[in-house]
N, C-alpha and C positions, 0 to 999 in steps of 0.2 A: 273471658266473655266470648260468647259466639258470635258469628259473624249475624243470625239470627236478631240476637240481643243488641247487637250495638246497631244497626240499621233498624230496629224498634226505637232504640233509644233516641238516632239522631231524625225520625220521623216523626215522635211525640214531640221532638222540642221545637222542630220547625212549624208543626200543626197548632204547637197552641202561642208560636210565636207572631203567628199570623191572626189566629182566631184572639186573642190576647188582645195584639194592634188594634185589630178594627173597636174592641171594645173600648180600651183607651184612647182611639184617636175618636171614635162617638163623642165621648165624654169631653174633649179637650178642644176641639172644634166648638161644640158648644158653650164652656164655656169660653174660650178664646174669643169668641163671635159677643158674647155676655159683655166682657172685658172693654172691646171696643178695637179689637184687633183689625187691622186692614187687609184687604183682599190680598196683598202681595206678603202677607205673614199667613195665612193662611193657606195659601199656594206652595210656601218652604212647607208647613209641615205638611202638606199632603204629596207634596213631590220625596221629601226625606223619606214618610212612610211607605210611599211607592216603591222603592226602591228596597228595601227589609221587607215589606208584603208581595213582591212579586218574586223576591228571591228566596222566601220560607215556602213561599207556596210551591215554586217548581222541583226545592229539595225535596217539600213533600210529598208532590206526587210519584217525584222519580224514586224516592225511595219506596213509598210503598208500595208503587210496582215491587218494584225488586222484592220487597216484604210477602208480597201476593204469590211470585213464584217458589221462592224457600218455603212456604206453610204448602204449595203443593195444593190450594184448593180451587176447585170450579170456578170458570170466569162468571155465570152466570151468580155465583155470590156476591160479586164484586157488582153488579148491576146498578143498588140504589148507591151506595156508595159514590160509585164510579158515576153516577144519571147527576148526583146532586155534586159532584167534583165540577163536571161540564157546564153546570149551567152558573154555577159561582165563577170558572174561569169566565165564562161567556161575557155574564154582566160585568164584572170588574174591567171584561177589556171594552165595555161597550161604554162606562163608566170613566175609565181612562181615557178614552180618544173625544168623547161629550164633554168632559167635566166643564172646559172653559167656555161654552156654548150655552149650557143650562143653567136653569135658575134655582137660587141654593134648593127650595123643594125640592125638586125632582133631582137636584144632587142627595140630598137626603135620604126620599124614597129608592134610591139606587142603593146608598150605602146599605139602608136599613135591609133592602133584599138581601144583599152582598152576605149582612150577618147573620141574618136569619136560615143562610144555606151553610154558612160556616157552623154554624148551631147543628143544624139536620146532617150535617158530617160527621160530627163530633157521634152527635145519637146514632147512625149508621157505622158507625166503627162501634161503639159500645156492643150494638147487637152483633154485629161479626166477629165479634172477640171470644 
């Protein structure tokens, strides 16, 4: 395996570990909340997944830097990619420091951006491939 391939490999498993998470924790939040679950069970799993999505997402960025320079292509390729990276780390960390201030909506509408750039990541790597 080249050194190519295997920082491929360990970039895709971080990207959809992350992108993955938010899906499943979408899902599990709500029903959890459905359930009758309390604000301090709610908080474990969002602090648990905090810590697996903030650290899938910096392996992936560092690595696909690193991916970006081995393929040897134009920074300006990296632009939407890289435009729609920034503004999902942005909210997440904007999301992080508000969360226990806001109310579940606009925790929600947070999340729901957060996934909907982790989505436009995903399609912006596809087209770069």
């Amino acid at each position: 395996m080249t050194e190519f391939e295997l920082f491929k490999w360990v970039h895709l498993l971080a990207a959809a570990t992350w992108t993955g998470g938010l899906i499943v924790l979408a899902f599990l939040v709500g029903a959890a909340r459905k359930a009758g679950a309390d604000t301090e069970v709610l908080r474990a799993i969002a602090r648990r997944f905090g810590v697996v999505s903030w650290s899938a997402m910096a392996i992936a960025v560092a690595v696909g830097l690193r991916l970006y320079v081995l393929r040897g292509l134009p920074w300006a390729d990296f632009a939407l990619k890289g435009t729609l990276i920034a503004l999902s780390i942005g909210v997440s960390l904007f999301h992080h420091i508000t969360a226990r201030r806001t109310s579940p909506a606009m925790r929600g509408l947070q999340q729901g951006i957060i996934l909907l750039l982790a989505i436009g990541i995903f399609g912006a790597a596809v087209f770069l491939v």
